[in-house]
VEXBAVEX-899740 format. One record per residue: residue number from 1; x, y, z of N, C-alpha, C in turn. Coordinates in steps of 0.02 Angstrom, whole numbers. Layout:
<NUM, <X, Y, Z>, <X, Y, Z>, <X, Y, Z>>
...
This chain:
<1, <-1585, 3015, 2130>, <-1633, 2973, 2165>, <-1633, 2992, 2238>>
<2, <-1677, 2949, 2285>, <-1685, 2985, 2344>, <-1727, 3042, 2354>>
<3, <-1752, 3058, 2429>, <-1771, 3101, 2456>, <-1848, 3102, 2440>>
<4, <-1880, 3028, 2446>, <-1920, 3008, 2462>, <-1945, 2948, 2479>>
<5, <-2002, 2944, 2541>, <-2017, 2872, 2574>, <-2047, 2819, 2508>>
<6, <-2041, 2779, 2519>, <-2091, 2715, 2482>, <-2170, 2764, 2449>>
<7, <-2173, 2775, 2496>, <-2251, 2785, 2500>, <-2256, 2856, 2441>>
<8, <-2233, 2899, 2443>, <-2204, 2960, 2410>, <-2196, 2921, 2339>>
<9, <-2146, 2894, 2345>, <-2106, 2878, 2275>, <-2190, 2836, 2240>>
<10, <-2199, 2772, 2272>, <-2264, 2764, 2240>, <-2310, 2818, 2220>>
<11, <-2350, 2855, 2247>, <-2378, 2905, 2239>, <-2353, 2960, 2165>>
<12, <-2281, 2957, 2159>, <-2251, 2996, 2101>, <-2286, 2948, 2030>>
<13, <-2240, 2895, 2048>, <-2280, 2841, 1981>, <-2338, 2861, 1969>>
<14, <-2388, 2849, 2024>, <-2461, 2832, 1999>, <-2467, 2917, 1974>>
<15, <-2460, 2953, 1979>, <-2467, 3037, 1942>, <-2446, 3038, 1886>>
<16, <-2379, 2993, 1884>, <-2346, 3021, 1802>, <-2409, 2961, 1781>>
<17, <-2447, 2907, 1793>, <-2480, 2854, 1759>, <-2436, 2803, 1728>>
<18, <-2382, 2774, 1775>, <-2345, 2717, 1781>, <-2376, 2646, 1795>>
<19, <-2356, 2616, 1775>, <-2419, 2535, 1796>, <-2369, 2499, 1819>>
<20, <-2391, 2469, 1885>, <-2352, 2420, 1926>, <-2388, 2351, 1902>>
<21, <-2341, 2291, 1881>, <-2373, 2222, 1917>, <-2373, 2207, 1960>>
<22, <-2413, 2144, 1999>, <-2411, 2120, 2080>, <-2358, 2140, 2076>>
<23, <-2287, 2091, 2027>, <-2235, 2085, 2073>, <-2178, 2157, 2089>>
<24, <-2191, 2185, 2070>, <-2176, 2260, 2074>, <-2228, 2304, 2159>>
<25, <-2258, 2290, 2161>, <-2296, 2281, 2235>, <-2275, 2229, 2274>>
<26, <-2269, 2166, 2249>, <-2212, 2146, 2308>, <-2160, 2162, 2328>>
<27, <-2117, 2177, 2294>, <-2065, 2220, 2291>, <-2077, 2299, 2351>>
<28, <-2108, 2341, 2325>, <-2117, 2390, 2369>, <-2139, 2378, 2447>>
<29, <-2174, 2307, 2461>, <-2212, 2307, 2492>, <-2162, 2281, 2530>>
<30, <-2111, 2258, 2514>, <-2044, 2206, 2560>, <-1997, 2246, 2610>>
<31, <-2015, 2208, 2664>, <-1974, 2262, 2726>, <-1869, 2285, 2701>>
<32, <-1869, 2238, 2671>, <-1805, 2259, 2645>, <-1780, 2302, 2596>>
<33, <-1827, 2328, 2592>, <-1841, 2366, 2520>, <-1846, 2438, 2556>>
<34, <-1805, 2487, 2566>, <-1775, 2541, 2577>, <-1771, 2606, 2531>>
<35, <-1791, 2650, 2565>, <-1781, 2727, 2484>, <-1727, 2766, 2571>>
<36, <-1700, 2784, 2515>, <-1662, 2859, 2554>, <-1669, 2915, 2572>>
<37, <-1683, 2957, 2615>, <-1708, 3016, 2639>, <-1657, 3071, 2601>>
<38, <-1594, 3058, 2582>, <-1552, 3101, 2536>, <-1570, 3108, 2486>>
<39, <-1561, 3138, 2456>, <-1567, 3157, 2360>, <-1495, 3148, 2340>>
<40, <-1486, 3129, 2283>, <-1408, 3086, 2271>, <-1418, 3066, 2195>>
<41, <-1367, 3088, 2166>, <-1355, 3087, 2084>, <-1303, 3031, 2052>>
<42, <-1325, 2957, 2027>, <-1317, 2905, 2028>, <-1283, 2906, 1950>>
<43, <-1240, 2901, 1930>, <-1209, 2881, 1847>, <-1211, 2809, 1838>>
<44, <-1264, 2808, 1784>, <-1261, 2725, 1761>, <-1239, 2713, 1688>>
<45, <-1256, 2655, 1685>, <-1246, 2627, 1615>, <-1294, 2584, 1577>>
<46, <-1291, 2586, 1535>, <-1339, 2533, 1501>, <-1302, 2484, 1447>>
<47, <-1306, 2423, 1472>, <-1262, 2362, 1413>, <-1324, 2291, 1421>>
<48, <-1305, 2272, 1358>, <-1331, 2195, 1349>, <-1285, 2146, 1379>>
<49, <-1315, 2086, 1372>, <-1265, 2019, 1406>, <-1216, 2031, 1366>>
<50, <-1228, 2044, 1290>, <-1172, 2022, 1243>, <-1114, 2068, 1236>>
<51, <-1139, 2139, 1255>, <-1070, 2185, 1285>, <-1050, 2169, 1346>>
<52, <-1046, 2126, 1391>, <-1010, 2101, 1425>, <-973, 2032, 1421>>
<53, <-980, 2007, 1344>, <-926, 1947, 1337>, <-971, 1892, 1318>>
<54, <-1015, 1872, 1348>, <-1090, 1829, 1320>, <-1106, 1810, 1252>>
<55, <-1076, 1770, 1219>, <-1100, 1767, 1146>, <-1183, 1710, 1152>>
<56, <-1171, 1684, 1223>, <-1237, 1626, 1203>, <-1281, 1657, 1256>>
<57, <-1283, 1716, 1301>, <-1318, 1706, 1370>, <-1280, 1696, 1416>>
<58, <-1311, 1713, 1477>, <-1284, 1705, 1541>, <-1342, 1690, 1601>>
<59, <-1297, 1680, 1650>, <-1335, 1668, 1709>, <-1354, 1764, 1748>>
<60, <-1393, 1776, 1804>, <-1378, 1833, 1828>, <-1334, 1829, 1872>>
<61, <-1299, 1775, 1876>, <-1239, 1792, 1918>, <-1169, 1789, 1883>>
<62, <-1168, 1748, 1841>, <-1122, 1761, 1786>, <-1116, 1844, 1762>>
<63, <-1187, 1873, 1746>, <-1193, 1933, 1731>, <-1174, 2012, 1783>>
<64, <-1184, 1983, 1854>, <-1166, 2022, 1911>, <-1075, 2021, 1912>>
<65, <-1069, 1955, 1904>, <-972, 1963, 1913>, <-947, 1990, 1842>>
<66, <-971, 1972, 1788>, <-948, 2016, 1746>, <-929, 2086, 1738>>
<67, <-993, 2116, 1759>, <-1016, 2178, 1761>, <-961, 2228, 1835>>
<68, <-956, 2192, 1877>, <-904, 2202, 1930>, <-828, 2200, 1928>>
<69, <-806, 2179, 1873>, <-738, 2139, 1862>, <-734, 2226, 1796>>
<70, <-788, 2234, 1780>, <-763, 2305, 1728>, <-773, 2360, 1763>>
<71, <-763, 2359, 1826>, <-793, 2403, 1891>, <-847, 2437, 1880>>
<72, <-910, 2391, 1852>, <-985, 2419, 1869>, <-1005, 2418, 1950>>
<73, <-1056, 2437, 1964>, <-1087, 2421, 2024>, <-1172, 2394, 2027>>
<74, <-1183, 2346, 2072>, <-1277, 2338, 2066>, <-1301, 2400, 2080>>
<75, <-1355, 2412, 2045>, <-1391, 2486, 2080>, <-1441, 2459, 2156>>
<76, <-1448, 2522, 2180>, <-1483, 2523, 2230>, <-1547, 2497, 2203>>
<77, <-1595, 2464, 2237>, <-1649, 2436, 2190>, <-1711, 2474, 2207>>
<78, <-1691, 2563, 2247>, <-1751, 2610, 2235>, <-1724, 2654, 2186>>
<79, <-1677, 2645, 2140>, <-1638, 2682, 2071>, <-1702, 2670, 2029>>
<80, <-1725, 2614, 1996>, <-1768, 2578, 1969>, <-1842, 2631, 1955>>
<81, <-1890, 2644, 2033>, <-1942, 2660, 2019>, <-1918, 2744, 1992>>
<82, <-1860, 2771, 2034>, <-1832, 2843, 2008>, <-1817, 2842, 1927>>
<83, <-1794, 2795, 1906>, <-1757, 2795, 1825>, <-1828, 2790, 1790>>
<84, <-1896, 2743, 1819>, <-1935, 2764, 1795>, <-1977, 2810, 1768>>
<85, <-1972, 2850, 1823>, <-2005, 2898, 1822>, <-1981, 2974, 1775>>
<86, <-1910, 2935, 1764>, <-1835, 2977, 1717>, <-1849, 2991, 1660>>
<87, <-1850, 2935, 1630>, <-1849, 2875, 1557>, <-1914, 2876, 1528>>
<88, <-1941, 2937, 1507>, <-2000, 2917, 1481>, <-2018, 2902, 1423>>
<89, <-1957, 2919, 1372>, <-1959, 2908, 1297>, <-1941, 2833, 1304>>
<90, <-1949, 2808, 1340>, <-1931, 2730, 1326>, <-1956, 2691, 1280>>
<91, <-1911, 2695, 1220>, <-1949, 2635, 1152>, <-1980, 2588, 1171>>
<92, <-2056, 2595, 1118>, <-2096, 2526, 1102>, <-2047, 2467, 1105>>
<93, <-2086, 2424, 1181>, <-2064, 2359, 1183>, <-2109, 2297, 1163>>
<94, <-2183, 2304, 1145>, <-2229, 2265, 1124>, <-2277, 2261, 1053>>
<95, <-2274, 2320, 1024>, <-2299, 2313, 957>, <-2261, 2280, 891>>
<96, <-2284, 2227, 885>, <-2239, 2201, 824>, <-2199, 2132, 852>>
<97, <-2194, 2143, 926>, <-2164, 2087, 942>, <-2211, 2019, 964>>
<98, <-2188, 1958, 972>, <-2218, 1892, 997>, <-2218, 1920, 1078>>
<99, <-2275, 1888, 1102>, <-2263, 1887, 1184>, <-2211, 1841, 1209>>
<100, <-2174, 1860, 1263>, <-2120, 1810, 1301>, <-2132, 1775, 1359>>
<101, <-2103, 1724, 1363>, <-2135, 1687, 1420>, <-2056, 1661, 1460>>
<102, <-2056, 1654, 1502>, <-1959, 1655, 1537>, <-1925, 1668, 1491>>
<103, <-1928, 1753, 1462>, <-1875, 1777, 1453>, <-1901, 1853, 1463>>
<104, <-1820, 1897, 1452>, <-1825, 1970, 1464>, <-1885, 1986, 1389>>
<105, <-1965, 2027, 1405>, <-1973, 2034, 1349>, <-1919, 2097, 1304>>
<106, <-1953, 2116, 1240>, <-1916, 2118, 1192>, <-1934, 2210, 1225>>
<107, <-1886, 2264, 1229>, <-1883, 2330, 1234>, <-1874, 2339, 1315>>
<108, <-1857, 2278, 1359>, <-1853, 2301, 1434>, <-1798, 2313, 1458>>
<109, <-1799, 2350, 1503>, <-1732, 2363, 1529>, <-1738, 2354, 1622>>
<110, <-1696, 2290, 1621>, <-1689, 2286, 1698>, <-1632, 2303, 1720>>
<111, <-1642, 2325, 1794>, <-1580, 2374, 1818>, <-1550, 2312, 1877>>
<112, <-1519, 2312, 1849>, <-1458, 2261, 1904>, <-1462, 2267, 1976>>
<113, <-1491, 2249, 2024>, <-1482, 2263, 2088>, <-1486, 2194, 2136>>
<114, <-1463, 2198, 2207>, <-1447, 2121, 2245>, <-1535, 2101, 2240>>
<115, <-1547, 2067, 2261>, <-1603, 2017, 2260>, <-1620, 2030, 2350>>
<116, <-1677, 2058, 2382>, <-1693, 2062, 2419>, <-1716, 2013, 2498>>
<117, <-1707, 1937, 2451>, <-1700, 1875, 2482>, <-1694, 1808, 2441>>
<118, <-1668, 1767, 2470>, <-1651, 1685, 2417>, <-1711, 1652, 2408>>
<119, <-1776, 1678, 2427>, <-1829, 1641, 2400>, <-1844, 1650, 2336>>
<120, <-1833, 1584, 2297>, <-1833, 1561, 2237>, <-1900, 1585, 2225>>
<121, <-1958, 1581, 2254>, <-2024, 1616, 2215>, <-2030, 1674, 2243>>
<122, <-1998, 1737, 2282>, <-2001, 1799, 2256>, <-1968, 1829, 2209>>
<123, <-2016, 1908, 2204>, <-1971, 1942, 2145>, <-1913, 1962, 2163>>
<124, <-1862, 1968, 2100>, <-1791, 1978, 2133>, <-1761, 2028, 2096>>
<125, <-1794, 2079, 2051>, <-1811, 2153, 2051>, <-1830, 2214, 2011>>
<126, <-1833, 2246, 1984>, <-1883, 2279, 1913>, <-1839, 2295, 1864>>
<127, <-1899, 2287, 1810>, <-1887, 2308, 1749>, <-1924, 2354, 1720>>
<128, <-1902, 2396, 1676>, <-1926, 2459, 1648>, <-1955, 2434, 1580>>
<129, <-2018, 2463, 1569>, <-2070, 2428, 1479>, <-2098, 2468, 1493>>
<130, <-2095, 2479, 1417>, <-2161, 2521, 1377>, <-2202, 2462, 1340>>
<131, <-2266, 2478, 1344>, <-2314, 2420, 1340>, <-2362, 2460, 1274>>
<132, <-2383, 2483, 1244>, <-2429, 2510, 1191>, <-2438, 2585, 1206>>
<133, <-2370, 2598, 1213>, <-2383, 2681, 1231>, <-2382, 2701, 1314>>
<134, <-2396, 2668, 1370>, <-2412, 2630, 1417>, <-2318, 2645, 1456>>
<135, <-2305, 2677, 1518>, <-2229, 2646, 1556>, <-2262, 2614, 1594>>
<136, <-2233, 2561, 1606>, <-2215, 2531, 1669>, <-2160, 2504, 1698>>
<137, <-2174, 2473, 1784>, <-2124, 2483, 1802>, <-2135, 2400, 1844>>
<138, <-2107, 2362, 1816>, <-2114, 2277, 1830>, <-2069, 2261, 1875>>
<139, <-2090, 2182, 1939>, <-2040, 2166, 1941>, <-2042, 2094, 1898>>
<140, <-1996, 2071, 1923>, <-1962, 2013, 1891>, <-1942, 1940, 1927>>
<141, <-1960, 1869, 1929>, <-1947, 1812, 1955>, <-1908, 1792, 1893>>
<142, <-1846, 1745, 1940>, <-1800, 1722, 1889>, <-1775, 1685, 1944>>
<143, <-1748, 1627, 1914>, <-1694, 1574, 1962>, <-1638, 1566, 1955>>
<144, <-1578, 1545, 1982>, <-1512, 1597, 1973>, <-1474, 1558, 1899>>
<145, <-1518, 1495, 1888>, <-1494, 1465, 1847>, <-1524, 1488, 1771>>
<146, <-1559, 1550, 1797>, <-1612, 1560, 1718>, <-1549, 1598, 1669>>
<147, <-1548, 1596, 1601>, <-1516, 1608, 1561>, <-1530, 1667, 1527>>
<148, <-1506, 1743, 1529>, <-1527, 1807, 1511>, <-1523, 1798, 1443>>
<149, <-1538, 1811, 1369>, <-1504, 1823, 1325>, <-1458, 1866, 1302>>
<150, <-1428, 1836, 1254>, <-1378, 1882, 1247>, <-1381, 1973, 1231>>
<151, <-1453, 1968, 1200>, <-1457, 2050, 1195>, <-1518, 2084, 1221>>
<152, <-1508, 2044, 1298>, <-1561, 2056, 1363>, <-1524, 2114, 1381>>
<153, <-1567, 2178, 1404>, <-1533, 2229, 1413>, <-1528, 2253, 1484>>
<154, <-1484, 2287, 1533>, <-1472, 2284, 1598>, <-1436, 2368, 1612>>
<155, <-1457, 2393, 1681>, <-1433, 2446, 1700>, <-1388, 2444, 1768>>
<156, <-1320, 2449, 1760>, <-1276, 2448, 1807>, <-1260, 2523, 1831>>
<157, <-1240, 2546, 1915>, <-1188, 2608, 1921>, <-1115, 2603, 1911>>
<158, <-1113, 2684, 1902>, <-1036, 2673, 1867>, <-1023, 2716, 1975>>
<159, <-957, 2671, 1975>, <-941, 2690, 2039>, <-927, 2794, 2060>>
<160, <-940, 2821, 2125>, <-947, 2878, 2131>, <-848, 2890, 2131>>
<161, <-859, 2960, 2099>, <-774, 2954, 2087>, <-778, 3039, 2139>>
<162, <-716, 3050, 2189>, <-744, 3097, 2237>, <-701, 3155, 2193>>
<163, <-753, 3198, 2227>, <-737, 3277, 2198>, <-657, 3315, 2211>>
């Protein structure tokens, strides 16, 4: 990831034909919201709530100390539009399934990262869906009390181990 501005990295999406929601434009559009002028090779992971101990759900903060206590790390939250642009075999998340309404839908994968501010009605940060053939690259509103399910799926870094 890295080694391009906001503006760049958008521009990559819209070429590969990535689809943003608003809140995925709010997101980009947020002064706190930072890309890195380095290029930099990030090792992650991919687990559900329920590989981290969760038999009923969790909170995302329940889910952040979990995930930290097995020495994961939050990703940077410009990892996200990069992994998008990664990940393109990303399994059908909408054919066959019910639509979701406050919850992770069914084939998404959100990448763990801090929350860009405590306002309860912004987004607090993306998720990766395939929509009918369709990537996109979403963000996400949630309140800290919202309940992930248990086989809500999430992308943590694995810490840099030096050469």
């Amino acid at each position: 990831m890295g080694g391009m501005t906001k503006h760049e990295l958008l521009v990559q999406l819209q070429d590969a034909n990535v689809q943003l929601n608003e809140s995925a434009r709010v997101l980009f559009a947020h002064d706190e919201f930072s890309t890195s002028p380095a290029v930099s090779q990030i090792e992650i992971v991919e687990l559900c709530v329920g590989d981290l101990g969760y038999r009923e759900g969790a909170s995302i903060g329940q889910i952040h100390d979990r995930a930290a206590a097995c020495g994961l790390l939050l990703c940077p939250l410009e990892l996200a539009p990069h992994l998008r642009l990664q990940y393109v075999d990303q399994p059908e998340g909408y054919i066959g399934f019910p639509p979701s309404q406050h919850q992770a839908p069914h084939g998404s994968l959100t990448v763990a990262s801090r929350e860009l501010t405590s306002d309860h009605d912004a987004p607090k940060g993306f998720y990766l869906r395939r929509i009918e053939g369709v990537l996109w690259l979403r963000g996400y509103r949630s309140g800290p009390n919202h309940v992930w399910g248990v086989a809500d799926r999430f992308v943590f870094c694995r810490p840099q181990t030096a050469a």
